[in-house]
C-alpha positions in Angstrom: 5.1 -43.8 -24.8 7.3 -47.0 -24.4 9.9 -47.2 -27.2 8.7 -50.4 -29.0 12.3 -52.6 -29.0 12.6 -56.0 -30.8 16.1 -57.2 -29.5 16.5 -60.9 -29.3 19.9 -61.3 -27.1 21.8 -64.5 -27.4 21.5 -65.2 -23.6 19.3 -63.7 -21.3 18.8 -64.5 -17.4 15.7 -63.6 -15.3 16.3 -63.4 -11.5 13.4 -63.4 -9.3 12.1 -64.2 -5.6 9.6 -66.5 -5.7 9.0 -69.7 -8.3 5.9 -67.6 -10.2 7.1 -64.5 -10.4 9.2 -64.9 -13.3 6.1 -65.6 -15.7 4.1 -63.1 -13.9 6.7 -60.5 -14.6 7.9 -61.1 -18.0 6.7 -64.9 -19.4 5.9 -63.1 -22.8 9.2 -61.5 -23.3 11.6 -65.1 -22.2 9.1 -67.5 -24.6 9.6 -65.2 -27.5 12.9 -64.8 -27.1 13.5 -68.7 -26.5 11.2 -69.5 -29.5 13.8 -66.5 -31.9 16.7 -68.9 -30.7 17.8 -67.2 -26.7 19.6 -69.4 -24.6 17.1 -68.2 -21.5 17.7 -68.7 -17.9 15.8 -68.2 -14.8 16.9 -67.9 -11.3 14.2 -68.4 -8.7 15.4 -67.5 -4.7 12.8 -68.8 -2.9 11.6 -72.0 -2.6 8.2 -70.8 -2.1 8.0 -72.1 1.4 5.1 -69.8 2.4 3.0 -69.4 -0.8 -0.2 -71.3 0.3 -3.4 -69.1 0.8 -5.0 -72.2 2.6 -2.4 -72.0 4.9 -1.3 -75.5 4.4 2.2 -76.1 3.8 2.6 -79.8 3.8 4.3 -80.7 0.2 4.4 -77.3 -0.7 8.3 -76.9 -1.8 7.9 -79.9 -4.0 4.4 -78.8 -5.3 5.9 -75.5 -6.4 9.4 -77.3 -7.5 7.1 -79.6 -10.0 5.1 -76.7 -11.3 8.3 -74.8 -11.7 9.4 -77.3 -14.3 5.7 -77.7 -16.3 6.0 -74.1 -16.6 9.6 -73.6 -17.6 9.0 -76.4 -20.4 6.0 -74.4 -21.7 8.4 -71.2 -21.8 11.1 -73.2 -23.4 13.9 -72.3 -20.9 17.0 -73.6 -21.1 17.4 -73.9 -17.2 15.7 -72.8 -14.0 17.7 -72.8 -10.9 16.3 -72.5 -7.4 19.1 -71.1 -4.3 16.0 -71.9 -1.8 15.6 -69.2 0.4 12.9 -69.3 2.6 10.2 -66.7 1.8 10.2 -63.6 3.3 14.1 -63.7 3.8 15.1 -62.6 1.0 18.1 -59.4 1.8 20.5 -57.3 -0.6 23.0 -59.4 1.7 26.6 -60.0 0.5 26.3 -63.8 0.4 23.2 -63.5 -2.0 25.0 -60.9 -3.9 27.9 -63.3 -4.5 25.6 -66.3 -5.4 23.8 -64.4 -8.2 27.1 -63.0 -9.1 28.6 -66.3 -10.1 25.4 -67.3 -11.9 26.0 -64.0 -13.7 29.8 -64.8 -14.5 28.8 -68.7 -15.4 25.6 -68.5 -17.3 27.4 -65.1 -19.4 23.6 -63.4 -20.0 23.5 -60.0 -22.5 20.4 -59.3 -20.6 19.4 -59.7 -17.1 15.5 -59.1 -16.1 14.9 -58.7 -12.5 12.2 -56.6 -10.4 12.6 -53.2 -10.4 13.1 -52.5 -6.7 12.3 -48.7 -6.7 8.8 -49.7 -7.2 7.1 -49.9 -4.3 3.7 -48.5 -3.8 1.4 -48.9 -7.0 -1.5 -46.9 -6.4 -3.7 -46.7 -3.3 -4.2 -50.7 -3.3 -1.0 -52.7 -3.5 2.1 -53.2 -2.0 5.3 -54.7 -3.7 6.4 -57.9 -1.6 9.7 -57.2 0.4 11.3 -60.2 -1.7 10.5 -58.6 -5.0 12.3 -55.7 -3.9 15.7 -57.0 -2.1 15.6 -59.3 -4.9 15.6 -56.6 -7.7 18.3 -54.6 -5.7 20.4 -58.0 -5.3 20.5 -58.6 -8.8 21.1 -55.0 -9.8 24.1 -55.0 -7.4 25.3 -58.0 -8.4 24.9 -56.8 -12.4 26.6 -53.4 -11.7 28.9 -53.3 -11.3 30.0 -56.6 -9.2 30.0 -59.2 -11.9 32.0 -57.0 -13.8 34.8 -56.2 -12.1 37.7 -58.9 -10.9 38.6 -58.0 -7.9 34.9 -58.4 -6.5 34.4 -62.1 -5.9 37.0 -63.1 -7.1 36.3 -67.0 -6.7 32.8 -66.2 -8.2 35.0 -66.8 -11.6 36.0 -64.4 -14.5 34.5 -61.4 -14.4 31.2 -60.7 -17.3 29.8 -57.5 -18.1 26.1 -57.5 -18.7 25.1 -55.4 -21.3 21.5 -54.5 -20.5 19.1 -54.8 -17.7 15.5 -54.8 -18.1 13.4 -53.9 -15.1 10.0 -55.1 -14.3 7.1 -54.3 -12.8 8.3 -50.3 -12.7 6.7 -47.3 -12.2 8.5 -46.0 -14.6 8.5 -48.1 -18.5 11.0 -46.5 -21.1 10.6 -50.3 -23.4 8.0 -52.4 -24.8 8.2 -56.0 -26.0 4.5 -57.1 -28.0 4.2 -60.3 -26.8 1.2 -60.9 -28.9 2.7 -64.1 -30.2 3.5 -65.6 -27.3 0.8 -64.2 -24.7 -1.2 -67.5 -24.5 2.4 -69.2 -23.4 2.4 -67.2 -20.9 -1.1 -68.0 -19.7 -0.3 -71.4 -19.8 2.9 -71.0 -17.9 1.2 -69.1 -15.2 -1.7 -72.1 -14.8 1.0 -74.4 -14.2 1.4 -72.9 -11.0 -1.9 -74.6 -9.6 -0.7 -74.1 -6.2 -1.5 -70.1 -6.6 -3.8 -70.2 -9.0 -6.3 -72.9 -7.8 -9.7 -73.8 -8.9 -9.6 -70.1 -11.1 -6.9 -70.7 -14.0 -9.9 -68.7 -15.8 -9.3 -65.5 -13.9 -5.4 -65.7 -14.3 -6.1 -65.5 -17.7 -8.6 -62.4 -18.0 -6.3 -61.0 -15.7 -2.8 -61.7 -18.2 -4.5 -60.5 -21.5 -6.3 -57.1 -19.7 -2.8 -56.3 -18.2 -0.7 -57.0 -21.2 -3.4 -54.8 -23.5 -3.0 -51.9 -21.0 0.6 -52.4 -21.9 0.3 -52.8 -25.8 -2.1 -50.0 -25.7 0.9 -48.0 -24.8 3.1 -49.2 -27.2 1.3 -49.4 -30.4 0.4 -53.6 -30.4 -2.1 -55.8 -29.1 -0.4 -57.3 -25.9 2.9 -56.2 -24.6 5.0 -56.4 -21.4 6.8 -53.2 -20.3 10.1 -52.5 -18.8 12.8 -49.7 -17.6 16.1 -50.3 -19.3 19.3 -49.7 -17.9 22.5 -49.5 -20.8 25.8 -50.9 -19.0 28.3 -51.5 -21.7 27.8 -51.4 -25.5 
């Protein structure tokens, strides 16, 4: 069973691939901890270039930019910044690496939340996306021990240990956060993204609450999100 943890950390940052996946992943963990006082910052790589099931693409950067910031006001983030790679590029490349490590050494998080990038096959029916998983192994690297340590980047700024990581999406969850308070946040952060969502913000909701009950069933409380955690200093 998922140790049940209530930490609140001062600054958190969230580093995913593509402009939903944040609230997918974890929008019930960052709008409780911005609503208990977080500074809490998400770092999207993609600009979501090739995110349209319709297959059209015309105006679909700004689309997804626009819903990016309705749903990072309905979180309560302090800041949301996009590097713009197009989809399906994302790599565990050294210039990425450096990017997220002076975001890291800037922004000063306790706790980063990325992808875990082990987790590739769930089940017999899905897949993880490529980006999901060089962008969890980017961040990792850049967390540990990159941003930690001077002499890597150096003129990525003073180095910054992170104290925590807390992986999503894993095959394998040691933590629980209940998100019970914040779980209709979430849905509403998730709708924003019309552009994925379409005419059935209905079903992105039954779909939310079933999957965060699985996960509080687990840990004791109504809805929950659940993660690996990784100790790095502390």
């Amino acid at each position: 069973m998922p140790e049940l943890v209530s930490l609140v950390p001062a600054v958190a940052l969230a580093v995913y691939a593509h402009p939903d996946d944040a609230e997918v992943a974890c929008g019930g963990t960052l709008a409780l901890w911005a609503s208990q006082g977080s500074e809490v910052h998400v770092v999207v790589i993609t600009s979501g270039d090739k995110g349209a099931a319709d297959g059209n693409a015309e105006g679909l950067v700004q689309r997804r930019a626009e819903e990016m910031a309705e749903a990072s006001r309905v979180l309560g983030l302090a800041g949301r910044i996009t590097l713009g790679y197009p989809d399906g590029e994302v790599g565990d490349t050294l210039s990425l690496r450096e990017e997220l490590v002076r975001l890291v050494r800037t922004i000063k998080p306790h706790v980063v939340v990325c992808p875990d990038p082990t987790a590739a096959f769930f089940g017999q029916e899905y897949v993880n996306h490529r980006d999901h998983r060089a962008a969890g192994w980017c961040a990792v690297d850049a967390v540990a021990p990159a941003a930690a340590l001077p002499l890597y980047f150096p003129a990525a700024g003073p180095p910054h240990q992170v104290e925590m990581l807390f992986l999503s999406g894993t095959l394998f969850p040691d933590i629980a956060v209940d998100v019970s308070e914040t779980l209709e946040r979430k849905v509403a952060a998730l709708q924003c993204h019309r552009s994925q969502v379409g005419a059935s913000p209905e079903w992105v909701e039954s779909m939310v609450r079933r999957r965060a009950e699985e996960a509080g069933g687990t840990a004791g409380v109504r809805f929950a999100e659940t993660f690996r955690r990784q100790h790095l200093a502390g």
